[in-house]
C-alpha positions, 0 to 999 in steps of 0.5 A: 592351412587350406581346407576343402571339401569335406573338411579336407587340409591338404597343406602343413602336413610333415614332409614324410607323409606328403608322399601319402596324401599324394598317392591318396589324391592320385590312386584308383579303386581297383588299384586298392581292392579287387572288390568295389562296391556294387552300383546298389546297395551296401552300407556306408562305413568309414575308417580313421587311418591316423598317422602320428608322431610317437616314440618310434617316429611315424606311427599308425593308430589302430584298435583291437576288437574286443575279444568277446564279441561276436565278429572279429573278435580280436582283429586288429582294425582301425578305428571306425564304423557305419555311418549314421543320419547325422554325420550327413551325406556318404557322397559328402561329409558324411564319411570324415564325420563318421571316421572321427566320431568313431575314433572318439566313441572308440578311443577318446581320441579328440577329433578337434587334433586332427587334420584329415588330409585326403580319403580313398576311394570308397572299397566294399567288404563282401562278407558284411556289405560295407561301403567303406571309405577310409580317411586319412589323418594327420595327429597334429595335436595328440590326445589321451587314448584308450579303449573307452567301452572294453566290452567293444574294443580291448586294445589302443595301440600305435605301430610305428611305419617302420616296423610295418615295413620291415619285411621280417613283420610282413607275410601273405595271409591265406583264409580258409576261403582260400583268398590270399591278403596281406598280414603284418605281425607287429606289436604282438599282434596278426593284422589282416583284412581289411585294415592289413589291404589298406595298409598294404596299399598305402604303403606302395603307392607311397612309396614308402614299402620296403622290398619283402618276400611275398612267397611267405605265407601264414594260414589263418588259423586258431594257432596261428591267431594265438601265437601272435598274441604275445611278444614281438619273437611270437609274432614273427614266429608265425611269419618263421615257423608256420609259413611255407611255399604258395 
């Protein structure tokens, strides 16, 4: 293996997931996100995007957000959070060092089985100002994983990239604000924001995207939220039933 900067192993990657590193290495900002972050200001976060092996073939990890605290409550994310001083520098190591510690604080993942392969370019979430740089691992040699403290994540789970890009699991998300995202309803679960953008991306650039009906389009709302909190049927239901013409 060769390592780079920042702890990066570019090489002994399985064949399917060559496409993604590659588009990692290649991709720009705004070809993520229309929003950047600003010259100034914001606070560095990072997230472990994890790709697997598991029973369904290759695989995802993600978390949901305990329901009982105050922001998100429920959404589905990766694993990740806001740099501190000792993962080092946001311009450096900083963002794969907080990606991993995170993942273990969260998941009890064991950052030594994991390759991280490439990052993205860092992406900004207004609402909260966060500097965000996602982190992509390969699980070359898995661990146990759970939601280590409940009263912050409630959920650890794995999504396999063909059910992510089946288009029947896909839709566009309108929040209330209006804004118009990418959504994915897979394994019970409305995922969105954020992680559902960097997926999105991910998957495109890789060429690993499936055509889709991108005229599906599910409102954000407390019954729409509720409804895909359940099985599989419930969760396409939302993407049935509740959607309609943009």
């Amino acid at each position: 293996m060769t390592a780079g900067a920042a702890g990066i192993e570019r090489d002994g990657l399985p064949s399917w997931l060559e496409p993604v590193r590659e588009a990692a290495e290649r991709v720009l900002p705004e070809q993520l996100s229309r929003f950047l972050p600003p010259p100034e200001g914001g606070r560095a976060a990072a997230v472990l995007m994890l790709f697997g092996e598991g029973a369904a073939g290759p695989d995802v990890l993600l978390i949901e957000r305990a329901r009982s605290l105050r922001s998100h409550a429920g959404q589905p994310s990766f694993p990740g959070g806001a740099l501190d001083p000792e993962d080092g520098d946001p311009a450096g190591p900083g963002p794969v060092a907080a990606a991993l510690r995170e993942a273990w604080e969260e998941t009890g993942l064991d950052p030594a089985g994991v390759q991280v392969f490439a990052t993205l370019p860092a992406l900004y979430i207004p609402v909260s100002r966060f500097v965000v740089t996602p982190v992509l691992g390969w699980w070359r040699e898995e661990s146990p994983v759970r939601p280590v403290d409940t009263a912050e994540t409630g959920a650890v789970f794995r999504v396999s990239i063909d059910e992510l890009t089946d288009p029947a699991n896909r839709a566009r998300l309108r929040h209330p604000s209006g804004h118009l995202g990418p959504a994915f309803a897979v394994a019970g679960r409305l995922v969105w924001g954020f992680t559902a953008g960097v997926i999105d991306r991910v998957l495109h650039h890789s060429g690993m995207e499936r055509p889709w009906d991108t005229a599906r389009i599910v409102n954000l709302s407390d019954e729409a939220l509720e409804l895909v909190q359940g099985d599989r049927d419930r969760s396409r239901a939302v993407l049935g039933r509740d959607s309609g013409p943009s």
